[in-house]
KEKE-3310 file (N, C-alpha, C; in steps of 0.2 Angstrom, whole numbers, plus 5000, padded with zeros to 4 digits):
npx = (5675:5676:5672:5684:5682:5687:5691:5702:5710:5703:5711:5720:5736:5751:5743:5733:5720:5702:5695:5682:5682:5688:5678:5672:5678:5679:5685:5689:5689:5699:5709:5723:5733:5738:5741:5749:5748:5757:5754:5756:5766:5774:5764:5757:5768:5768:5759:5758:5769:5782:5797:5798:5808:5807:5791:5793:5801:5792:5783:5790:5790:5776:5777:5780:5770:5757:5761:5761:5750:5743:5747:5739:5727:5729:5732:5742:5754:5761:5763:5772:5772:5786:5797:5794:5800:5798:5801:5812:5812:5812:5821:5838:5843:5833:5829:5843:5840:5829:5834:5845:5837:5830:5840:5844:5831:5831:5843:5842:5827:5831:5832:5820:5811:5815:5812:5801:5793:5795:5796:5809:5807:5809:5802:5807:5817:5834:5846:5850:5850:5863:5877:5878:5866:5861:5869:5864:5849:5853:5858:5849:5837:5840:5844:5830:5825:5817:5807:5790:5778:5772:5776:5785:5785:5793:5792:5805:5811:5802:5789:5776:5773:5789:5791:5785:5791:5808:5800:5798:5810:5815:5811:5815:5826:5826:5819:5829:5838:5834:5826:5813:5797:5788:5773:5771:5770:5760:5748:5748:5763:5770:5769:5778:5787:5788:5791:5785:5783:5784:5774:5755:5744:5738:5724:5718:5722:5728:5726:5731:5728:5722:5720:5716:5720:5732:5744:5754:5757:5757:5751:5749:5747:5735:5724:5711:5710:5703:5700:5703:5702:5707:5704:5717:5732:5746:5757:5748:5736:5731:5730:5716:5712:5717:5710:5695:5698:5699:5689:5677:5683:5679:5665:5661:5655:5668:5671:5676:5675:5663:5646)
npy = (5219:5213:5223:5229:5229:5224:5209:5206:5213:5207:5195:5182:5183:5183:5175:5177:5177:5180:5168:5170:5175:5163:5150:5154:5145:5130:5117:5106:5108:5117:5124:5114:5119:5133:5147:5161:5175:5187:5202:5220:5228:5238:5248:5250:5257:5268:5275:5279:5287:5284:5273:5262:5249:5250:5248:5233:5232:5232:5222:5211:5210:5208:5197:5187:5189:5183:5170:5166:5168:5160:5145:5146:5145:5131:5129:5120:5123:5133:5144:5157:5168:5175:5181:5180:5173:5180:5192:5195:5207:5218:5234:5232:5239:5235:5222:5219:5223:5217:5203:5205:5208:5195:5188:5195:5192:5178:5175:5183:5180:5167:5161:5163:5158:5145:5142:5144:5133:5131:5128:5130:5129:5130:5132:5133:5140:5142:5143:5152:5163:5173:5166:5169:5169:5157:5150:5154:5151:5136:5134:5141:5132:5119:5122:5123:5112:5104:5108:5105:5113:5122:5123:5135:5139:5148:5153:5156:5163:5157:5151:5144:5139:5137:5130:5119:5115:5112:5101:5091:5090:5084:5071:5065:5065:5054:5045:5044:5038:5025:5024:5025:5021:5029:5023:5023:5038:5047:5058:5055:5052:5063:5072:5069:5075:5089:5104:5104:5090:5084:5090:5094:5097:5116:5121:5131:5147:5164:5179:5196:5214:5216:5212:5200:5187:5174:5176:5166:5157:5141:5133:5120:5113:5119:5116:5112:5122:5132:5151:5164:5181:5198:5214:5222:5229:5220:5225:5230:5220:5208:5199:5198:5198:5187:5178:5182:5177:5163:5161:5163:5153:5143:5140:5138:5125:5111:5108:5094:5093:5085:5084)
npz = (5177:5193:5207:5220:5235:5248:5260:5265:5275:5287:5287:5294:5302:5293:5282:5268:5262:5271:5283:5279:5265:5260:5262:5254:5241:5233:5238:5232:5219:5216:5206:5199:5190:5186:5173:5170:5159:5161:5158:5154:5159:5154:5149:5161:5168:5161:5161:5172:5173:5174:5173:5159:5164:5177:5178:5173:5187:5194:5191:5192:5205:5209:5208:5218:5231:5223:5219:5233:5239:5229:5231:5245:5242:5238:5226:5212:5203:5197:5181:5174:5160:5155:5149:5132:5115:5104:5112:5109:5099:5107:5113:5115:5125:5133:5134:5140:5153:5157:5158:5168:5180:5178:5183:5197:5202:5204:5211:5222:5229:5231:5243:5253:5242:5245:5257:5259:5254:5240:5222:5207:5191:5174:5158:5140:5129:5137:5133:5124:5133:5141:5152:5164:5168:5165:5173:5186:5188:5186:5198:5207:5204:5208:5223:5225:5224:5230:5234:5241:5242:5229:5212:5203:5186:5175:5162:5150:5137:5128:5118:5111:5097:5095:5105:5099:5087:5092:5098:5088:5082:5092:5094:5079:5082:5091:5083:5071:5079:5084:5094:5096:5084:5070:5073:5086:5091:5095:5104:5118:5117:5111:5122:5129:5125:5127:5132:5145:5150:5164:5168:5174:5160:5161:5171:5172:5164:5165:5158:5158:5158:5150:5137:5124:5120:5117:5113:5107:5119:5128:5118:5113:5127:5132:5126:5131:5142:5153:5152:5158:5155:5162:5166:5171:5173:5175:5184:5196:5198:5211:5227:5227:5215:5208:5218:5213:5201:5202:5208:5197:5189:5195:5194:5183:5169:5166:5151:5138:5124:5123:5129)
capx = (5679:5672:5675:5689:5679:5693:5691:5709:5710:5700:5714:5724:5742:5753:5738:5732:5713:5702:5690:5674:5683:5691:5673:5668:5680:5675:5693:5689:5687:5704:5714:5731:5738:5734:5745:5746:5752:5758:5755:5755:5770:5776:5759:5759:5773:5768:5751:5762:5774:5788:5801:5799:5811:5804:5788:5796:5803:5787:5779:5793:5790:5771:5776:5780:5763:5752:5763:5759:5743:5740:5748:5738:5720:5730:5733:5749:5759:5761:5767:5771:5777:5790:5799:5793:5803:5796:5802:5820:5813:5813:5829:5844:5842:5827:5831:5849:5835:5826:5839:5847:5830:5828:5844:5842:5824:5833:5847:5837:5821:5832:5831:5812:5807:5817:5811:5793:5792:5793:5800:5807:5808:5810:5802:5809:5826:5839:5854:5851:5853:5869:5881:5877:5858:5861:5871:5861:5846:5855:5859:5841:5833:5846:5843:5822:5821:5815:5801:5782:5772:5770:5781:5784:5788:5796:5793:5810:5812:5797:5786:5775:5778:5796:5793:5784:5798:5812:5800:5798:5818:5819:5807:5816:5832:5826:5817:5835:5843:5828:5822:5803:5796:5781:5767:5773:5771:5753:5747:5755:5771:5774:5770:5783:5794:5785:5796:5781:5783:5780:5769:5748:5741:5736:5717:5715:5725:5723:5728:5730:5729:5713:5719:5712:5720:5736:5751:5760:5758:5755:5747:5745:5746:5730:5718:5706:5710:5701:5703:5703:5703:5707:5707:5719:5739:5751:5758:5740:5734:5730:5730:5710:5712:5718:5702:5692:5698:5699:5681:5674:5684:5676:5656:5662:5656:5672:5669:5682:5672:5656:5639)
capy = (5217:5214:5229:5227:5229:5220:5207:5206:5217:5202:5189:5178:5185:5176:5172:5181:5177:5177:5163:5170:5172:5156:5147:5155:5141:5123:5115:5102:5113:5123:5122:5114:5123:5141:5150:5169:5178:5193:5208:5225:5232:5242:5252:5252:5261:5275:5279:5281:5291:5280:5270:5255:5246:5249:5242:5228:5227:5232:5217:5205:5213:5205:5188:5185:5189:5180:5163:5162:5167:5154:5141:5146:5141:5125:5129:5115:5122:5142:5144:5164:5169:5178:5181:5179:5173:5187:5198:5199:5211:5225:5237:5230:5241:5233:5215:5218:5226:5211:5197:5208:5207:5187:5185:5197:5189:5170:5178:5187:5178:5160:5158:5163:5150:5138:5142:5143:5125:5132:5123:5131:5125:5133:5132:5139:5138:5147:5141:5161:5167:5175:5162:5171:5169:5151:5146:5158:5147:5131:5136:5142:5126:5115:5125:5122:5105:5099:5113:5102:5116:5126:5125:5140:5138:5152:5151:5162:5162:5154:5152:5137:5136:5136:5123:5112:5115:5112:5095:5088:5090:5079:5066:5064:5063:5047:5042:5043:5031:5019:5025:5024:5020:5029:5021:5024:5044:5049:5064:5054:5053:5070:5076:5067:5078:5095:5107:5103:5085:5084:5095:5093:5104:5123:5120:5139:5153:5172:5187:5203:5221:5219:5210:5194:5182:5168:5177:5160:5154:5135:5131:5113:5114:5125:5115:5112:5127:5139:5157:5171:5189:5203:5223:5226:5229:5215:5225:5229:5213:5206:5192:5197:5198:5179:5175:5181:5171:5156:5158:5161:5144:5137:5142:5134:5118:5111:5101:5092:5090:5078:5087)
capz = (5183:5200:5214:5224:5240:5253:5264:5266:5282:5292:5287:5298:5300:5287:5277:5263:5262:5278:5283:5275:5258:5259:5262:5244:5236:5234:5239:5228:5211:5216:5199:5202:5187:5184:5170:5170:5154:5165:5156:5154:5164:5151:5149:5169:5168:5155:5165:5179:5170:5176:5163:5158:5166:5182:5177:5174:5192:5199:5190:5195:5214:5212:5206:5225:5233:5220:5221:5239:5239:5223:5237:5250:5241:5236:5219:5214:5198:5191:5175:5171:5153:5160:5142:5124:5109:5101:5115:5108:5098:5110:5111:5117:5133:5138:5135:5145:5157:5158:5159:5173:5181:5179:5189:5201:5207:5204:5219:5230:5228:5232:5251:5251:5240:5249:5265:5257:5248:5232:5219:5203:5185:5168:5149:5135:5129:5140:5131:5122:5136:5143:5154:5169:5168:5164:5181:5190:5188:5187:5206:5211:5201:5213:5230:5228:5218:5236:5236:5239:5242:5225:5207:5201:5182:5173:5154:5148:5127:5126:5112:5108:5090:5094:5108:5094:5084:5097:5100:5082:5081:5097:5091:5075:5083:5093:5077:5066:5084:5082:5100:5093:5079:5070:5077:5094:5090:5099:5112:5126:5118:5111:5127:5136:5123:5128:5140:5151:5150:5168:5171:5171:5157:5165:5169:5171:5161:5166:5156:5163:5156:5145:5131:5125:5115:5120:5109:5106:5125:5129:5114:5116:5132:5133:5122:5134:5147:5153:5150:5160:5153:5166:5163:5177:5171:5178:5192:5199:5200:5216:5225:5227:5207:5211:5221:5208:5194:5204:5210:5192:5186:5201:5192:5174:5169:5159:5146:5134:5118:5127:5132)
cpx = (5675:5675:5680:5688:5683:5690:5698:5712:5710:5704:5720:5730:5746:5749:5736:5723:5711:5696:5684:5678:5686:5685:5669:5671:5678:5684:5694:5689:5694:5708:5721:5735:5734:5743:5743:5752:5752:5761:5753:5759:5773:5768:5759:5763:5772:5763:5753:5767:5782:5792:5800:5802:5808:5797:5790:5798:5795:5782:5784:5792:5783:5771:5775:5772:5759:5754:5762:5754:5741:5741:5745:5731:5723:5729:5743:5754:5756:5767:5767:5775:5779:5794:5799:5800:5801:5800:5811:5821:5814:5822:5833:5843:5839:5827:5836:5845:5833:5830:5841:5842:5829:5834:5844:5836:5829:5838:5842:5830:5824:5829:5823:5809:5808:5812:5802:5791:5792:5800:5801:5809:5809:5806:5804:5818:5830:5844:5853:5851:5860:5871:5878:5871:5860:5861:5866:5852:5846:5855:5853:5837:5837:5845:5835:5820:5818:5807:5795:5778:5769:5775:5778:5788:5786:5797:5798:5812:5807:5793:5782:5775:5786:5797:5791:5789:5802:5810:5800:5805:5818:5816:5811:5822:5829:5822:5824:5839:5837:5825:5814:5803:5787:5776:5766:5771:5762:5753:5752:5763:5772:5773:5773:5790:5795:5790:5791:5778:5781:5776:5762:5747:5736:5727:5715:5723:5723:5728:5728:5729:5723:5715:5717:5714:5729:5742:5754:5761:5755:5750:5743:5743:5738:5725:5711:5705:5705:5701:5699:5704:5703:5708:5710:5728:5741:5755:5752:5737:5735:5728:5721:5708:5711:5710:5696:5691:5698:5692:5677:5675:5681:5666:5656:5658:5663:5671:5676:5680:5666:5652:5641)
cpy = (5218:5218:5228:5231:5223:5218:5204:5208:5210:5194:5186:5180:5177:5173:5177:5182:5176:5172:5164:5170:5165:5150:5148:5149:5135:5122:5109:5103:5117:5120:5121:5117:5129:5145:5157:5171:5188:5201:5216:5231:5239:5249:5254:5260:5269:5278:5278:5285:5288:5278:5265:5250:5245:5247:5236:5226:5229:5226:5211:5204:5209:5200:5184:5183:5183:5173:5161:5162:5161:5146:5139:5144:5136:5124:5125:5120:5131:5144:5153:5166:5178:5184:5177:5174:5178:5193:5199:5204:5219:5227:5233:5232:5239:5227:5216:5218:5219:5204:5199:5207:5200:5186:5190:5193:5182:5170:5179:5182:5169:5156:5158:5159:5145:5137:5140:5136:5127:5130:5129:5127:5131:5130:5136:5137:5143:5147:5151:5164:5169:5169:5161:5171:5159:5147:5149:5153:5141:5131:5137:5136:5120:5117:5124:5116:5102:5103:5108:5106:5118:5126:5130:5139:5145:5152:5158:5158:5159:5156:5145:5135:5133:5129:5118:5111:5108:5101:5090:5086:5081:5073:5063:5060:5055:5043:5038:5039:5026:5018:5023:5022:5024:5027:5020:5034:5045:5055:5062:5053:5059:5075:5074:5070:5087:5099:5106:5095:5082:5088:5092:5101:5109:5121:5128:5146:5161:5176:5191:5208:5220:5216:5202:5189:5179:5169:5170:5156:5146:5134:5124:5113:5116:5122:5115:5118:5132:5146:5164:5178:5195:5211:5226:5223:5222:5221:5228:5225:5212:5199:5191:5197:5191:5176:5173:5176:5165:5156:5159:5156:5139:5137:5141:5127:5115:5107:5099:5090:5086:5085:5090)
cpz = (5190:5203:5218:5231:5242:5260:5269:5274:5289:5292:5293:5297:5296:5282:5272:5262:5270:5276:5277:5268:5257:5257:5256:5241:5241:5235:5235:5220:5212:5209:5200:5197:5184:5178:5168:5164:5157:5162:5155:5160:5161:5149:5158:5173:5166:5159:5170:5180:5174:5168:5165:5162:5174:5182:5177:5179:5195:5197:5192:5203:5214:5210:5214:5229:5231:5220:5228:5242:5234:5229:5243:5249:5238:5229:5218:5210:5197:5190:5175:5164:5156:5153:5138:5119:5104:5106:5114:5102:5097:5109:5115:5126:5139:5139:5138:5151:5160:5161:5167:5179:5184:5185:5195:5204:5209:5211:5223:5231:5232:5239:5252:5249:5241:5256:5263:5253:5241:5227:5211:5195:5180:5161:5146:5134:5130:5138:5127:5125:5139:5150:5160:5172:5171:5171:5186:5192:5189:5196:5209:5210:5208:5220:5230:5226:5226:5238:5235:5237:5235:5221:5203:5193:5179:5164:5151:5142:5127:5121:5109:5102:5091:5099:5104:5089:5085:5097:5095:5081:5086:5094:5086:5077:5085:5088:5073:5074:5083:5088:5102:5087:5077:5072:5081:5095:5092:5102:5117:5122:5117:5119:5131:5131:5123:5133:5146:5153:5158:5173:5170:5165:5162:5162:5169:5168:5161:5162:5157:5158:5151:5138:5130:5118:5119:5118:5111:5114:5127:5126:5114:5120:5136:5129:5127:5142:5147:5154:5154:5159:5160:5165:5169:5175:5176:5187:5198:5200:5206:5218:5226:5220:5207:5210:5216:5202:5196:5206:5202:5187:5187:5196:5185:5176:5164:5156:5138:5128:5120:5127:5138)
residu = (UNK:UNK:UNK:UNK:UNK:UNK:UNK:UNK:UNK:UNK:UNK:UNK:UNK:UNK:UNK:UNK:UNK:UNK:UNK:UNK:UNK:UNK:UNK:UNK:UNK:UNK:UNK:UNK:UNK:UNK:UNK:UNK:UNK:UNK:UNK:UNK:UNK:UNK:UNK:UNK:UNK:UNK:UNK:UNK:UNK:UNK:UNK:UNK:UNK:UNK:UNK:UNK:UNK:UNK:UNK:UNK:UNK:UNK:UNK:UNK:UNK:UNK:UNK:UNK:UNK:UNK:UNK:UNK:UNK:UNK:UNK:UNK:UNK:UNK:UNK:UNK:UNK:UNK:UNK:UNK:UNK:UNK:UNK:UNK:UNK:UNK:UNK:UNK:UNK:UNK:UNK:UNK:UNK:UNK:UNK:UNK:UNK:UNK:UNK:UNK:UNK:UNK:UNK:UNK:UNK:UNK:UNK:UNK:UNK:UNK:UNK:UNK:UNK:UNK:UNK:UNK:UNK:UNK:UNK:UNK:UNK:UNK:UNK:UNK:UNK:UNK:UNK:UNK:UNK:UNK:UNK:UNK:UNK:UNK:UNK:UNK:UNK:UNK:UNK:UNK:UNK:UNK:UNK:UNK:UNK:UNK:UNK:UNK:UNK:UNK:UNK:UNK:UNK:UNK:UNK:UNK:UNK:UNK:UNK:UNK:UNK:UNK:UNK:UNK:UNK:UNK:UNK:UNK:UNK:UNK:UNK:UNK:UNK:UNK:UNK:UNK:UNK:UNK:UNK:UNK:UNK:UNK:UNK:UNK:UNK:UNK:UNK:UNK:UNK:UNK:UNK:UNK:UNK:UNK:UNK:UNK:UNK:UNK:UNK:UNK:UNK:UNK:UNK:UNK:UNK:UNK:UNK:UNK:UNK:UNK:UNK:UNK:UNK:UNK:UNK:UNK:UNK:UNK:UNK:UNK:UNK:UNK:UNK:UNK:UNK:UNK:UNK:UNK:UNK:UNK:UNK:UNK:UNK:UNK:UNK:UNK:UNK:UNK:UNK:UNK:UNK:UNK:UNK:UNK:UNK:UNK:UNK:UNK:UNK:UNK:UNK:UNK:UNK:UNK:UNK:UNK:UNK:UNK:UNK)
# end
């Protein structure tokens, strides 16, 4: 990982980057969709001698920043895997923790992202969530749907197995009404049956805390993305962490199978 030698100091009030970092990206190369698998709160925590759960709010506390810096180099879409379908096998305490958590931000968090053009959305199936999650969302997704500047998508019970799952079912369903007919079944249609059915596929993907591989995250989605590994926990990330990853997506050639 590169030094975190800060040019931050010389930025524009309200801005997050100053001029001369800014001049490092090509404005034409920014990635409109960056997805961050936001981990490592839980270890944050220990090597801090804190509990857990406050991990947790201290990684929910830096979702804010990095969404408006991601906005402010003109980045369109960020996706965070927020919560697993694997993560309901933590204890009880910690998943009530976390839910409690999800609505708290979706409250507090609402006027902010209205007032900020932030738009949000959801993958994953919340119906397992508790009642109170459910409205609570429904009401934040309702008060930002008008957000241009940056959509913030919240991947809660997620799992792309389960979303291929989830989307085989749906398919079938409109199969057994006579919606489609197999030879209609291609890439473009299943992915008008994907939880990201309007989304563009994430041209860049980061990972935080040191580990490196995609636990079950935007598996389709992700075939041609590129992968960012970081060894700096989820609530230590910065938005000159940001910077970084955008300018070493910026010095990729991408290639999609071709030369």
């Amino acid at each position: 990982m590169k030094p975190r030698t800060s040019n931050l100091k010389e930025k524009k009030e309200d801005t997050f980057f100053s001029e001369e970092m800014l001049k490092k990206l090509d404005p034409k190369k920014v990635p409109q969709h960056i997805a961050i698998i936001m981990d490592g709160n839980r270890r944050w925590a220990n090597s801090n001698k804190f509990s857990a759960f406050l991990g947790h709010s201290k990684g929910a506390d830096n979702l804010t920043p990095i969404v408006q810096a991601a906005a402010e180099i003109g980045i369109k879409v960020v996706t965070v895997f927020a919560f697993s379908t694997e993560n309901w096998q933590r204890s009880k305490n910690e998943i009530d923790h976390l839910i409690q958590l999800f609505e708290k931000y979706l409250v507090e968090k609402r006027e902010f992202l209205k007032k900020n053009n932030v738009k949000i959305q959801m993958i994953g199936d919340i119906s397992a969530f508790p009642k109170s999650l459910q409205k609570v969302y429904a009401e934040t997704q309702a008060a930002t749907c008008k957000g241009n500047k940056i959509t913030l998508v919240l991947a809660l019970n997620y799992g792309a197995k389960d979303e291929m799952i989830r989307t085989v079912k749906k398919i079938l369903v409109d199969y057994d009404q006579k919606k489609i007919n197999k030879n209609e079944i291609n890439e473009k249609k299943i992915n008008n049956y994907l939880d990201t059915a309007n989304l563009p596929d994430p041209d860049l993907i980061i990972r935080t805390s040191g580990e490196k591989r995609l636990s079950n995250f935007l598996l389709w989605q992700s075939s041609y993305s590129e992968i960012y590994f970081v060894d700096v926990l989820w609530p230590d990330f910065s938005v000159q962490d940001l910077f970084y990853a955008v300018r070493d997506y910026q010095k990729r050639k991408r290639r999609r199978g071709g030369t």
